[in-house]
Backbone as XML, in Angstrom:
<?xml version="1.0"?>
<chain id="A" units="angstrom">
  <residue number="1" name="UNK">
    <atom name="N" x="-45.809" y="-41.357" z="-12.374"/>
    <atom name="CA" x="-44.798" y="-41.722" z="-13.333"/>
    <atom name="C" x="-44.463" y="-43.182" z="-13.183"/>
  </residue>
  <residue number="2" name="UNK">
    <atom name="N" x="-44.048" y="-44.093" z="-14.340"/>
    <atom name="CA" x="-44.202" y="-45.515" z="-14.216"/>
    <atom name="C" x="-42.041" y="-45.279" z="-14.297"/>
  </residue>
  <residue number="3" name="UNK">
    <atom name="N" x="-42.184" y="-46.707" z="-14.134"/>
    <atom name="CA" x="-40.425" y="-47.026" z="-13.931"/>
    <atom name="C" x="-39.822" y="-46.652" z="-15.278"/>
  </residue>
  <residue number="4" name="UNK">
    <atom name="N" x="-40.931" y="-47.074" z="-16.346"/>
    <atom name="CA" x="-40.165" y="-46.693" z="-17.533"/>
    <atom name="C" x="-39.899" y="-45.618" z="-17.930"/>
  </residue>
  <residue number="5" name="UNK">
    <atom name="N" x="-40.574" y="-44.702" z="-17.593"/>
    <atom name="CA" x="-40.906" y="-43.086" z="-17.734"/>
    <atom name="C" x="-39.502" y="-42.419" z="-17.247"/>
  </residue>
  <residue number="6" name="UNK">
    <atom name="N" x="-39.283" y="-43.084" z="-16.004"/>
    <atom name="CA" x="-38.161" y="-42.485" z="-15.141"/>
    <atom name="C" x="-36.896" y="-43.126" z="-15.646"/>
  </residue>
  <residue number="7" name="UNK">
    <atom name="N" x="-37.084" y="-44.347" z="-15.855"/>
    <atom name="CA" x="-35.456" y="-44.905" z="-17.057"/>
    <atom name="C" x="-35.471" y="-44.002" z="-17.859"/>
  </residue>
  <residue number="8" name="UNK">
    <atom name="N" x="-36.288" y="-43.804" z="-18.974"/>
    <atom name="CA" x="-36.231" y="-43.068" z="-20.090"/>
    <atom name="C" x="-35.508" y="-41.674" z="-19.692"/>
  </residue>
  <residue number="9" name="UNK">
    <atom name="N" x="-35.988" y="-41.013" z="-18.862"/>
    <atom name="CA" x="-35.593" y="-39.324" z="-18.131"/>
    <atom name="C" x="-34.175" y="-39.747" z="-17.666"/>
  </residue>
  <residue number="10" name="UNK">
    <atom name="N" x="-33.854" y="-40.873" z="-16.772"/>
    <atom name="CA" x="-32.424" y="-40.845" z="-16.259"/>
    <atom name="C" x="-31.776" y="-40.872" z="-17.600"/>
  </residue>
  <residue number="11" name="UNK">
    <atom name="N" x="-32.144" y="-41.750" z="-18.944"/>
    <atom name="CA" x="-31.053" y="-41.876" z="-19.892"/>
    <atom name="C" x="-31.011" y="-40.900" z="-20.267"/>
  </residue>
  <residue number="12" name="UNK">
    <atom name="N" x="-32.041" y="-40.092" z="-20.234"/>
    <atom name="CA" x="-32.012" y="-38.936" z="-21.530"/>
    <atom name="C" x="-30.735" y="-37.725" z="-20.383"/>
  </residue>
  <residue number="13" name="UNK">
    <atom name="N" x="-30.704" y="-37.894" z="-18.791"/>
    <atom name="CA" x="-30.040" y="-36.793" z="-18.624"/>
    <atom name="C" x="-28.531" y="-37.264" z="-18.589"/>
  </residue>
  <residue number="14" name="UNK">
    <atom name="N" x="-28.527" y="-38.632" z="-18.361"/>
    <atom name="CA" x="-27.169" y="-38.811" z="-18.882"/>
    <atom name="C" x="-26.643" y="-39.444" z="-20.055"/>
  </residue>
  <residue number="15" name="UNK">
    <atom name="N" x="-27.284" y="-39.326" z="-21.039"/>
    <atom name="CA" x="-27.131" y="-39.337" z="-22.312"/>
    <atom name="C" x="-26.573" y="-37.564" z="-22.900"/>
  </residue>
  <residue number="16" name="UNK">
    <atom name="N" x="-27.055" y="-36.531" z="-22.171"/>
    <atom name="CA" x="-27.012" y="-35.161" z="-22.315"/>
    <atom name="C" x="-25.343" y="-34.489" z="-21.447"/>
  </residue>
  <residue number="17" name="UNK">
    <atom name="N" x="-25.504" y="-35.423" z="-20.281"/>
    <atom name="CA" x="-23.885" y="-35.187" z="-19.465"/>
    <atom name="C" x="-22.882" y="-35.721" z="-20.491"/>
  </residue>
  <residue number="18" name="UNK">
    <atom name="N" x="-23.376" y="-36.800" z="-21.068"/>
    <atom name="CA" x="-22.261" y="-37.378" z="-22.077"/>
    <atom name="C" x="-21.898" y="-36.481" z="-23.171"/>
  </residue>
  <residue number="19" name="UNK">
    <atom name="N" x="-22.919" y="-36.395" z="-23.434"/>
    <atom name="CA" x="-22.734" y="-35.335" z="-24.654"/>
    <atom name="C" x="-21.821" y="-33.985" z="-24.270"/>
  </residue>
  <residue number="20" name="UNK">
    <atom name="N" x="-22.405" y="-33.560" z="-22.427"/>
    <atom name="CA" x="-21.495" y="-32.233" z="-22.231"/>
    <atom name="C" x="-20.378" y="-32.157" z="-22.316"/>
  </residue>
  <residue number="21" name="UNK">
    <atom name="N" x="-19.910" y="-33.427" z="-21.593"/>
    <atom name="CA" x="-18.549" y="-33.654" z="-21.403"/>
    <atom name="C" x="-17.532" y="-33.955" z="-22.674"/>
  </residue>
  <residue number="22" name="UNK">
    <atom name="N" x="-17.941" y="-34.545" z="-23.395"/>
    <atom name="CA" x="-17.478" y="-35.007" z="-24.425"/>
    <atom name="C" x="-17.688" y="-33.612" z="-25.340"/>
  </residue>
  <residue number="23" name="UNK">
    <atom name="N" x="-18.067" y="-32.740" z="-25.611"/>
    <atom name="CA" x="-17.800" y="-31.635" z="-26.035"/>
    <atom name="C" x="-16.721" y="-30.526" z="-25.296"/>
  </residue>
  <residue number="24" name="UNK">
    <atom name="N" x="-16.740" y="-30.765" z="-24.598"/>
    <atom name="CA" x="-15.615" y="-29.821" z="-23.182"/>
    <atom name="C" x="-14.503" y="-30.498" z="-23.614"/>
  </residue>
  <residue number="25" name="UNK">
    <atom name="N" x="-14.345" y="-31.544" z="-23.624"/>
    <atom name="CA" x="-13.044" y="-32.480" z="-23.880"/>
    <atom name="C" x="-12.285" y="-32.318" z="-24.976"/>
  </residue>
  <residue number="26" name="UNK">
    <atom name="N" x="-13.125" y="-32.566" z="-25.820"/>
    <atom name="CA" x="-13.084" y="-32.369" z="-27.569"/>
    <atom name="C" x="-12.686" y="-30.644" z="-27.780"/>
  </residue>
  <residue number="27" name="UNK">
    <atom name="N" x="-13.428" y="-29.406" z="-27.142"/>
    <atom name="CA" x="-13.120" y="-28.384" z="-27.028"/>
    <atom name="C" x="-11.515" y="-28.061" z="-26.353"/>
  </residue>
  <residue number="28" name="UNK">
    <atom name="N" x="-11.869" y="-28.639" z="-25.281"/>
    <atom name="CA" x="-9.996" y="-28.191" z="-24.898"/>
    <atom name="C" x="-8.954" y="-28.932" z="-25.603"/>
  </residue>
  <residue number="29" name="UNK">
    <atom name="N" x="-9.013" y="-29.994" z="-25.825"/>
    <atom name="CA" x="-7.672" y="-30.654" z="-26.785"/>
    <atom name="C" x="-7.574" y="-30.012" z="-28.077"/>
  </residue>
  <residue number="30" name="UNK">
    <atom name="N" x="-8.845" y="-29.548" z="-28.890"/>
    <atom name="CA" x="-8.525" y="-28.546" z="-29.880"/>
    <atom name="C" x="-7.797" y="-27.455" z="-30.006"/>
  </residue>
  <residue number="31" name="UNK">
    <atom name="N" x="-8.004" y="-26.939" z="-28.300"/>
    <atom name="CA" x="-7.447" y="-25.538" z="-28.015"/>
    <atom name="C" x="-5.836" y="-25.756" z="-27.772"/>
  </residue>
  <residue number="32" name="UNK">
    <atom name="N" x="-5.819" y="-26.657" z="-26.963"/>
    <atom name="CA" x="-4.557" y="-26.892" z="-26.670"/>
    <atom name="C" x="-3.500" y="-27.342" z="-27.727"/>
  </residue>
  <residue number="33" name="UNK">
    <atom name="N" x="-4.101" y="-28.047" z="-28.640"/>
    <atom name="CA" x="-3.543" y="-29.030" z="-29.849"/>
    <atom name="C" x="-3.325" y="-27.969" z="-30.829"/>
  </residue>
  <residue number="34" name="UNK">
    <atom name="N" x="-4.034" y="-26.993" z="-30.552"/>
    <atom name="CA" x="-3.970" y="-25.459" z="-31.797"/>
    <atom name="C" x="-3.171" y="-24.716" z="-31.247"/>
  </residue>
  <residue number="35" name="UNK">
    <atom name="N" x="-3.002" y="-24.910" z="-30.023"/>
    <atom name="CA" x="-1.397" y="-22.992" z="-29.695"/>
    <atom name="C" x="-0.304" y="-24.100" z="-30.022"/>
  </residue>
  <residue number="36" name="UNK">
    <atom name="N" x="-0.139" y="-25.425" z="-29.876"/>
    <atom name="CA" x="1.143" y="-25.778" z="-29.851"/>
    <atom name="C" x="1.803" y="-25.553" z="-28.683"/>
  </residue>
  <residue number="37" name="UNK">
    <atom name="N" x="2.401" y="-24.605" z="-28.532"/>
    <atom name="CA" x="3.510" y="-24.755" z="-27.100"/>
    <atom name="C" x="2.680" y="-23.650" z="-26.343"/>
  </residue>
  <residue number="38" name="UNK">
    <atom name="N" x="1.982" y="-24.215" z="-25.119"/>
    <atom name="CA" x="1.510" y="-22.625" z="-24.608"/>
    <atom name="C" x="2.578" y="-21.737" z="-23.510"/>
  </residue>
  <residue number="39" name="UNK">
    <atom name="N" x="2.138" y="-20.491" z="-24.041"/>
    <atom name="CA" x="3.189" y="-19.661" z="-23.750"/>
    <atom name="C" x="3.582" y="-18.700" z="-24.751"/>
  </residue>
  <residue number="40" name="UNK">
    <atom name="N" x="3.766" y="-17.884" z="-24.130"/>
    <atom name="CA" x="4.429" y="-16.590" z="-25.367"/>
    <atom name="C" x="5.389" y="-16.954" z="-26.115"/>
  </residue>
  <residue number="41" name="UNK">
    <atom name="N" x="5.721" y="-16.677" z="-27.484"/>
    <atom name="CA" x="6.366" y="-17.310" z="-28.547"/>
    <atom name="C" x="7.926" y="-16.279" z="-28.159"/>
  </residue>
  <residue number="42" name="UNK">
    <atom name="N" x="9.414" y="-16.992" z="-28.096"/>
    <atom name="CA" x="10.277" y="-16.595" z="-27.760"/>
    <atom name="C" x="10.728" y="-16.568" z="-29.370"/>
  </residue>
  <residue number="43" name="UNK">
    <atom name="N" x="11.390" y="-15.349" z="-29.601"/>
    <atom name="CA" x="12.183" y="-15.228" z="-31.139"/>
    <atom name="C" x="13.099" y="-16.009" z="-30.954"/>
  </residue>
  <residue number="44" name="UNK">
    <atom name="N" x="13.959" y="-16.330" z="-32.036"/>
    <atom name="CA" x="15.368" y="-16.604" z="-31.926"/>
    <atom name="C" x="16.641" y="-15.843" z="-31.709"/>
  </residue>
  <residue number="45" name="UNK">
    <atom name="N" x="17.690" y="-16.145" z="-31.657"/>
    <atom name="CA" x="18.718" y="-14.708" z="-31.469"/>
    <atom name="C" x="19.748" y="-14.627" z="-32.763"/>
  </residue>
  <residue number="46" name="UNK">
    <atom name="N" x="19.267" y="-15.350" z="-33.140"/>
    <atom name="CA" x="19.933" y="-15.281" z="-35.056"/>
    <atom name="C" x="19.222" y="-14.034" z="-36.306"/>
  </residue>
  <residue number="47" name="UNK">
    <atom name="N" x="18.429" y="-13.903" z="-35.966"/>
    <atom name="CA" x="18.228" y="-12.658" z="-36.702"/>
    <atom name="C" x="16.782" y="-11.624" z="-36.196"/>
  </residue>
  <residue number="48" name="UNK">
    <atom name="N" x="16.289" y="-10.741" z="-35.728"/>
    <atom name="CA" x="15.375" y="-9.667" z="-35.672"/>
    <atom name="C" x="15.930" y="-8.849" z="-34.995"/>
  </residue>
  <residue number="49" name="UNK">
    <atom name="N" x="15.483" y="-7.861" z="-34.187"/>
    <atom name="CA" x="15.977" y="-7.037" z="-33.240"/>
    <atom name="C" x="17.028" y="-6.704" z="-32.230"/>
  </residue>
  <residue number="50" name="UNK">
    <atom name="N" x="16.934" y="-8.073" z="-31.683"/>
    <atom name="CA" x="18.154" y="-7.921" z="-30.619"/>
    <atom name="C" x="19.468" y="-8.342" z="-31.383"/>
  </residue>
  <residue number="51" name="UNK">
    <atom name="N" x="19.516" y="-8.770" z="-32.508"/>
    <atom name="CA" x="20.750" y="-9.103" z="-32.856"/>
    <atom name="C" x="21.620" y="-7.893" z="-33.676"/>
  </residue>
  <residue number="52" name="UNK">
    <atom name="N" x="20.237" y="-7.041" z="-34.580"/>
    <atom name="CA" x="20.422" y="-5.975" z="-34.784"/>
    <atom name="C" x="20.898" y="-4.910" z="-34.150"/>
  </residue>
  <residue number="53" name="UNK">
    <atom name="N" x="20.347" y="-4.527" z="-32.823"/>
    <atom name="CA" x="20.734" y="-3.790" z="-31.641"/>
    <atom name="C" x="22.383" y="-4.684" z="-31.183"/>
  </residue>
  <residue number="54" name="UNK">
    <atom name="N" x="22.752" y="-5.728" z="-31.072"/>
    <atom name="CA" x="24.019" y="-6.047" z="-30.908"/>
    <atom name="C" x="25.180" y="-5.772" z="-31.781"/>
  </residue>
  <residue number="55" name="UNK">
    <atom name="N" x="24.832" y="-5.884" z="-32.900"/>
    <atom name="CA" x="25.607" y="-5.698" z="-34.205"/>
    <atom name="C" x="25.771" y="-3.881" z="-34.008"/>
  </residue>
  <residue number="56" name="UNK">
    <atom name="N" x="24.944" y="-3.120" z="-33.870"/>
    <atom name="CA" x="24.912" y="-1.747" z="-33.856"/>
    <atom name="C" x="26.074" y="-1.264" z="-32.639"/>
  </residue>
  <residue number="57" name="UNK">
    <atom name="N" x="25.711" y="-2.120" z="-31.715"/>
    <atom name="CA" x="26.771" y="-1.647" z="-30.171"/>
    <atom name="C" x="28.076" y="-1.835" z="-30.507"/>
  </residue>
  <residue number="58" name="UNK">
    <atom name="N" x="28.180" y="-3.111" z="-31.433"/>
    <atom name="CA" x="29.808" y="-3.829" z="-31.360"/>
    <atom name="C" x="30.211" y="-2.145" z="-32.309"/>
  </residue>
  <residue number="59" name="UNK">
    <atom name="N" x="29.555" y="-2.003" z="-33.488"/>
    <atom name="CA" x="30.044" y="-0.867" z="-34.262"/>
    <atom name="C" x="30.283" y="0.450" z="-33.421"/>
  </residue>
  <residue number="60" name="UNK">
    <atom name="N" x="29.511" y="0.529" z="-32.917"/>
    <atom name="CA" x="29.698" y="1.933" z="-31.955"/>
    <atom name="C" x="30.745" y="2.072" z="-30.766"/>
  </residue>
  <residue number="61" name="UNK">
    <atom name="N" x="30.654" y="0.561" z="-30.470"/>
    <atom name="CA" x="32.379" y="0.587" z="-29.476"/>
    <atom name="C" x="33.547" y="0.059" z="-30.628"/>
  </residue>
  <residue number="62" name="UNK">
    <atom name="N" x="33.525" y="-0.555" z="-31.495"/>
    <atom name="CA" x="34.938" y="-0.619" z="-32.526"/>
    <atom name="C" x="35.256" y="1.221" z="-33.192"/>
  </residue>
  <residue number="63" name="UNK">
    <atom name="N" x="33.995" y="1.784" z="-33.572"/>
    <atom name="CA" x="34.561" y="3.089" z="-33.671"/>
    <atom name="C" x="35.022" y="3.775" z="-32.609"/>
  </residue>
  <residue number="64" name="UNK">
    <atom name="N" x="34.055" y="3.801" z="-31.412"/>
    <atom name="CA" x="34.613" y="4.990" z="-30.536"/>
    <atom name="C" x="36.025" y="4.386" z="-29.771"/>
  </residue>
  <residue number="65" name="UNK">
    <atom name="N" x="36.384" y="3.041" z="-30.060"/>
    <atom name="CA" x="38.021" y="2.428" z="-29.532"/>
    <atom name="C" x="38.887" y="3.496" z="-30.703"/>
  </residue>
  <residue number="66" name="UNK">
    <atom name="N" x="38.191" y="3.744" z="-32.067"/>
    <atom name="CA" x="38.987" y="4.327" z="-32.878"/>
    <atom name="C" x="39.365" y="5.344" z="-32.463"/>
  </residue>
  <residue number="67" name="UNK">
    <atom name="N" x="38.404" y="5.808" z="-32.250"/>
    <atom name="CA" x="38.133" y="7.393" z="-32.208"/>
    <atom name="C" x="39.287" y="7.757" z="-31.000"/>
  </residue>
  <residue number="68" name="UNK">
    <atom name="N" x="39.251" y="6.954" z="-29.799"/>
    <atom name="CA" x="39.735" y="7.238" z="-29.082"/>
    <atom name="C" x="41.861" y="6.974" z="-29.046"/>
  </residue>
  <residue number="69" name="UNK">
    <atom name="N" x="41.773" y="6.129" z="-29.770"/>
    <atom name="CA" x="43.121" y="5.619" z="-30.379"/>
    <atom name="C" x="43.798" y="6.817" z="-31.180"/>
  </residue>
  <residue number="70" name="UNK">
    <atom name="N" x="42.693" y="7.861" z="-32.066"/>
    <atom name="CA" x="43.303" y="9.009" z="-33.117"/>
    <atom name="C" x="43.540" y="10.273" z="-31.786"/>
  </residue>
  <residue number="71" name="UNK">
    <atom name="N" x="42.813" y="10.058" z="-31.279"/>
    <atom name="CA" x="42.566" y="11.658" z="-30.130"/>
    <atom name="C" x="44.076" y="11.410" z="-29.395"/>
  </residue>
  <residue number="72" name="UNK">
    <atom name="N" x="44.396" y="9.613" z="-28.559"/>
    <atom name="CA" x="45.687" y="9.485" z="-27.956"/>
    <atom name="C" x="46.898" y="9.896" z="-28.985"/>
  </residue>
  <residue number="73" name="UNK">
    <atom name="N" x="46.459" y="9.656" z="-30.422"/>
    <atom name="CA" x="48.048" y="9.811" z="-31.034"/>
    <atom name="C" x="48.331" y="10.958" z="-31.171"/>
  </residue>
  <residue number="74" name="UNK">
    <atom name="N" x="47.117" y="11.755" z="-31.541"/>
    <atom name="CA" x="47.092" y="13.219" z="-31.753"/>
    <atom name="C" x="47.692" y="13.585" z="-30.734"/>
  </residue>
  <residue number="75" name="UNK">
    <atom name="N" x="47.285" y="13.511" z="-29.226"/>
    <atom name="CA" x="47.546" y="14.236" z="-28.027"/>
    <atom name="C" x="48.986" y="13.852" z="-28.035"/>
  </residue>
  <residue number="76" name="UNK">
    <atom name="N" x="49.883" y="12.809" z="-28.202"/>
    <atom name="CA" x="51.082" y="12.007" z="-27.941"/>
    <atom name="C" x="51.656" y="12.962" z="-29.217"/>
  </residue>
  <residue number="77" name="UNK">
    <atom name="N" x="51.454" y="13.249" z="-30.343"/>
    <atom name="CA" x="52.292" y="13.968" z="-31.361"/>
    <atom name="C" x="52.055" y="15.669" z="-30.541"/>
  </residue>
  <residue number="78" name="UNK">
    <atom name="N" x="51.083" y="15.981" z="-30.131"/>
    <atom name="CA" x="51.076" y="17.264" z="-29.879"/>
    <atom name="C" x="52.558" y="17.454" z="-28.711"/>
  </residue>
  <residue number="79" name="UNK">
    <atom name="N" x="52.168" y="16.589" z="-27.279"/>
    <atom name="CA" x="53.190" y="16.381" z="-26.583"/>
    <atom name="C" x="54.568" y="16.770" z="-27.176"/>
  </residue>
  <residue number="80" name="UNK">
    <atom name="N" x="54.593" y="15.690" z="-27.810"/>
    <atom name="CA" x="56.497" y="15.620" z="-28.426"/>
    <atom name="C" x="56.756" y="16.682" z="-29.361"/>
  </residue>
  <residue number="81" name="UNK">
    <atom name="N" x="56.353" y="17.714" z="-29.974"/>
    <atom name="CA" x="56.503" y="18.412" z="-30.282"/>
    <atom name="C" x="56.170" y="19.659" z="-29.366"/>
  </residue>
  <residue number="82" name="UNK">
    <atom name="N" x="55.163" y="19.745" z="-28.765"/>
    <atom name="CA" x="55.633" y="20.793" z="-27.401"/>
    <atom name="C" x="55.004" y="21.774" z="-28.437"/>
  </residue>
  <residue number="83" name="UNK">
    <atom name="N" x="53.211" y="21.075" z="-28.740"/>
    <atom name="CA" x="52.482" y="22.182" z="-29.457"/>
    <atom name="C" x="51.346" y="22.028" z="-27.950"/>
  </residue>
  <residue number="84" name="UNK">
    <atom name="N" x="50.856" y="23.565" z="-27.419"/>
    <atom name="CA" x="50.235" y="23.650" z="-26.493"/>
    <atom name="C" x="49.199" y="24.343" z="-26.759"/>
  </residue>
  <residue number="85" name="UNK">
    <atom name="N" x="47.750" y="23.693" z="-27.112"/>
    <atom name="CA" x="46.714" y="24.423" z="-27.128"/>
    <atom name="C" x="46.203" y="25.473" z="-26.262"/>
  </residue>
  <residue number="86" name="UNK">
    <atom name="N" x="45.592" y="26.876" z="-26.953"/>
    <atom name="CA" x="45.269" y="27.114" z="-25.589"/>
    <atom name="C" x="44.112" y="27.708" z="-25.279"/>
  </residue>
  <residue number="87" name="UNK">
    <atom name="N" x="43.857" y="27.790" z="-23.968"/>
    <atom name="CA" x="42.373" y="27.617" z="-23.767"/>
    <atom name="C" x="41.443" y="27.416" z="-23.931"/>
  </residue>
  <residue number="88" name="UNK">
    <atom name="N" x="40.977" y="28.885" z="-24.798"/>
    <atom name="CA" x="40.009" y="29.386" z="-25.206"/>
    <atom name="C" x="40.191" y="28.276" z="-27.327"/>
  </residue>
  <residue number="89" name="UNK">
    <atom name="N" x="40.779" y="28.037" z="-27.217"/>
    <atom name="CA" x="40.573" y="26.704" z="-28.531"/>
    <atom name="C" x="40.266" y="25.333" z="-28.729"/>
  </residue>
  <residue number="90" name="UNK">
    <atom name="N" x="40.136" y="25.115" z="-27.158"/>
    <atom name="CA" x="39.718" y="23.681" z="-26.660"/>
    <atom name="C" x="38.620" y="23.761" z="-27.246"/>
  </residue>
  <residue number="91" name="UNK">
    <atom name="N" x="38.617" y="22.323" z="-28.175"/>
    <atom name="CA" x="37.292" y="22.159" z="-28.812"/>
    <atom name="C" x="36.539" y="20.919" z="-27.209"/>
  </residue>
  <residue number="92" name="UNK">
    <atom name="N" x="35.544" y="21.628" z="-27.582"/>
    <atom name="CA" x="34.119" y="20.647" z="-26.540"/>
    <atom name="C" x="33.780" y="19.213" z="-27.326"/>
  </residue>
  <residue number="93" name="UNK">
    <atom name="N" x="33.489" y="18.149" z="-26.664"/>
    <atom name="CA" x="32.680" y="17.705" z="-27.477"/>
    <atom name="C" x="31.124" y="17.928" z="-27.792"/>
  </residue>
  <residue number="94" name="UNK">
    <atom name="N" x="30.484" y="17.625" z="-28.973"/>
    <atom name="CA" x="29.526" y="18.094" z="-29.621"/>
    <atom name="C" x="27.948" y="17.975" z="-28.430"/>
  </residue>
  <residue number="95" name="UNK">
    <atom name="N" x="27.202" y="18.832" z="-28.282"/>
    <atom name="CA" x="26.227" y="18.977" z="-27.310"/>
    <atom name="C" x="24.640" y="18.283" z="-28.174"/>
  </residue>
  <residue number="96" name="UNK">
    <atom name="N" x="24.379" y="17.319" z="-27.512"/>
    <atom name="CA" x="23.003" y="16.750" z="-28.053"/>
    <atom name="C" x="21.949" y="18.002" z="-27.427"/>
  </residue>
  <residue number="97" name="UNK">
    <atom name="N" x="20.997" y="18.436" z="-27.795"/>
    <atom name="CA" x="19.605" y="19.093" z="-27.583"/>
    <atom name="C" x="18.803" y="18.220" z="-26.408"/>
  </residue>
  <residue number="98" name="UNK">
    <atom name="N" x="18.520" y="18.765" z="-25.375"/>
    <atom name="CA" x="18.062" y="18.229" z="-24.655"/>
    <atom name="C" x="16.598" y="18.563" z="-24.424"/>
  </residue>
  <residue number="99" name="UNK">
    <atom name="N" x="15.614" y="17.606" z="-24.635"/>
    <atom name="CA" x="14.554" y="18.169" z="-24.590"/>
    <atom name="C" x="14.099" y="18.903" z="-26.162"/>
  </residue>
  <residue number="100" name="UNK">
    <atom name="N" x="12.928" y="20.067" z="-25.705"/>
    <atom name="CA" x="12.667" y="20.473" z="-27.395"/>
    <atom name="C" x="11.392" y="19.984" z="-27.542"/>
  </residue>
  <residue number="101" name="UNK">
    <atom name="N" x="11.142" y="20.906" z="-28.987"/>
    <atom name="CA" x="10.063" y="20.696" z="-29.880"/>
    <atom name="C" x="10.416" y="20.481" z="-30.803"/>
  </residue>
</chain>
């Protein structure tokens, strides 16, 4: 092999590294430049699910404060009038199904 033979082969293999690299490079800044923020995308708390599920709780404790406000007056009018339920008329509260088909 003459000197030129072997210039020619060194350019051609780093003429080919250039090329690798410079595709790897070009490949990851695309990738990276395309997710934008990497990392799992966080919702906001202004409107989907969890705000929904919050809005639902506040309702379910403003009623059951109600609920529980009618049962005290009831019990407080029963008192002062010296009306005495008895026993066997005690209402339960209502039984969810546990389990099932």
């Amino acid at each position: 092999m003459t000197r030129s033979m072997k210039n020619e082969k060194f350019k051609m293999q780093n003429f080919s590294l250039v090329i690798l690299h410079f595709a790897f490079a070009t490949l990851s800044v695309a990738l990276l430049a395309g997710c934008g923020r990497p990392g799992v995308p966080v919702p906001p708390d202004d409107y989907g699910i969890g705000l929904r599920i919050q809005q639902e709780r506040k309702k379910e404790d403003q009623a059951r404060k109600e609920q529980e406000a009618r049962e005290t007056a009831a019990a407080k009018q029963k008192i002062e009038e010296g009306i005495v339920t008895p026993l066997d008329e005690i209402t339960l509260p209502e039984m969810r199904p546990v389990g099932g088909r």
